[in-house]
N, C-alpha and C positions, 0 to 999 in steps of 0.2 A: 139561556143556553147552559149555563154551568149549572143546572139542574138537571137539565137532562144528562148531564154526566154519570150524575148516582145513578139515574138507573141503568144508562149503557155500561159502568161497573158493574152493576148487579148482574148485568144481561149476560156479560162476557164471564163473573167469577161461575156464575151455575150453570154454564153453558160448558164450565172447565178449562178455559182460556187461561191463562196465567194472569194476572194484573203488571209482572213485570215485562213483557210484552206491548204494553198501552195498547191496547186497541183501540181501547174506548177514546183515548185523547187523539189517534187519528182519526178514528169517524168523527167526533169531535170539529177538531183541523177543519178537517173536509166542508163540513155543515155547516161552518160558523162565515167561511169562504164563499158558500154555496148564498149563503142569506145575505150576506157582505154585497156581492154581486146584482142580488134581485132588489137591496134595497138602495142600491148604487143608480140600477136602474131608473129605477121608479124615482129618485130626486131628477134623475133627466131629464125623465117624461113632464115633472113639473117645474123644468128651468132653472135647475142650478148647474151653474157652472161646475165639473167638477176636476181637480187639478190633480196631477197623477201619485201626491204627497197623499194625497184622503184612501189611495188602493192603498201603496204602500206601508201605510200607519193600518191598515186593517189586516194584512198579510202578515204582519207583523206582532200588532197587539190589538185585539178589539177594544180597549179602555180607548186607547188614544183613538180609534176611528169614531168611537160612540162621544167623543168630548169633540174633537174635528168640526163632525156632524151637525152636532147641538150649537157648535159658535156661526157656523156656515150657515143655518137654515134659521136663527136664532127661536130657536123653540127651546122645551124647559127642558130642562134637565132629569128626566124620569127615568129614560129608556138607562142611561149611563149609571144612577144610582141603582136603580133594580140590577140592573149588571154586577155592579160590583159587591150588593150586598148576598147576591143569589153567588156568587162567586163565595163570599166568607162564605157563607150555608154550604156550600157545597163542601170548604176544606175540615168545616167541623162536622161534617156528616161520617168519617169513618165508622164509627160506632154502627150507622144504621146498613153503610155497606156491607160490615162486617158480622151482623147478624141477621143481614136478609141473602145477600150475596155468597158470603162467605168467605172465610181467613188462609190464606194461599201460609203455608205453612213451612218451612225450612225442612225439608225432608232430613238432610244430615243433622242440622244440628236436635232433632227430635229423635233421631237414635243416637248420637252424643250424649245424651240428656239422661234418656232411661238406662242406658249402661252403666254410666257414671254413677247415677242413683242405685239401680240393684248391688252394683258390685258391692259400694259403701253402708250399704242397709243388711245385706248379705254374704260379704264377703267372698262372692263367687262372680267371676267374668262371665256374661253373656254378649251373643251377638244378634245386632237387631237392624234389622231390612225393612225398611215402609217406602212405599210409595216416594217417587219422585215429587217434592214440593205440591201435597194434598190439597186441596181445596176444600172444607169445609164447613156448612155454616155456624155459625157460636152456639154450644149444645148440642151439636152432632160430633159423630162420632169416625174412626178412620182405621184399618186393623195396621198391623208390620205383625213382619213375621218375627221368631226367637227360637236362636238354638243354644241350649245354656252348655255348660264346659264338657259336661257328661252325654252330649250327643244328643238331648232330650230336645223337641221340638215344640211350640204351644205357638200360643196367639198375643199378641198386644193390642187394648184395646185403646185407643189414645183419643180424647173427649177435648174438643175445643170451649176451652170454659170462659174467653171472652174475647171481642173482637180485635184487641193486642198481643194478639198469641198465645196466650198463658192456656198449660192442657194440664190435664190430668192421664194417671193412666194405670193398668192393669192386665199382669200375665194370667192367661188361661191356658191350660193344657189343653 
């Protein structure tokens, strides 16, 4: 299940969703409930008793219902490590969200950034307008607008250069 997360990330960053939103962790939620249920079921159907502690530790954490489970029906242990190692996978996977999905970006602080920079490289205040919190994938690209002190208007072209924020970036007239 925490696999399918990366991709419901992916699904939700290039679809333009925000990540800070979760969506993904409530479909998540939802689905993990949903299989919780059907395989709650299905120990019914084959006689286990089951005590209202086995939902609640599932609504709550799938570790503890997948460990419950395993001591209850005394079967091995596979389901509960594949869980929990596909669960690590999942937390070290930013990088591949972030270059397949894409890097949801701090809109202000990305015109904070290049203002600070031009004025200090050029000694002239500019004003810079991007997009509310961008979504980009790693190596793509994203414009804000610039109107520098003299009324002059151009482009910024601002380049996510890895899946921890880090951008590059360039005025064009």
């Amino acid at each position: 299940m925490p696999l399918i997360l990366i991709f419901l990330d992916i699904a939700f960053l290039q679809s333009g969703a925000s990540s800070s939103s979760a969506p993904a962790f409530v479909v998540a939620v939802v689905l993990n409930w949903t299989l919780i249920a059907c395989d709650m079921a299905n120990l019914k159907r084959a006689g286990y008793r089951l005590d209202g502690g086995l939902w609640w530790g599932a609504a709550l954490l799938v570790p503890l219902y997948l460990i419950r489970r395993t001591l209850m029906t005394r079967h091995n242990w596979v389901p509960a490590i594949a869980w929990a190692v596909s669960m690590l996978l999942y937390f070290v996977s930013t990088p591949v969200v972030g270059a397949l999905g894409g890097v949801e970006m701090d809109g202000p602080y990305v015109e904070n950034w290049i203002e600070t920079s031009y004025a200090e490289s050029y000694g002239q205040e500019i004003d810079v307008r991007c997009p509310h919190d961008p979504i980009a994938p790693v190596g793509s690209l994203f414009e804000c607008d610039v109107v520098g002190s003299d009324g002059s208007a151009g482009t910024v072209q601002v380049t996510v250069e890895t899946w921890d924020g880090v951008f590059s970036w360039q005025i064009y007239q």
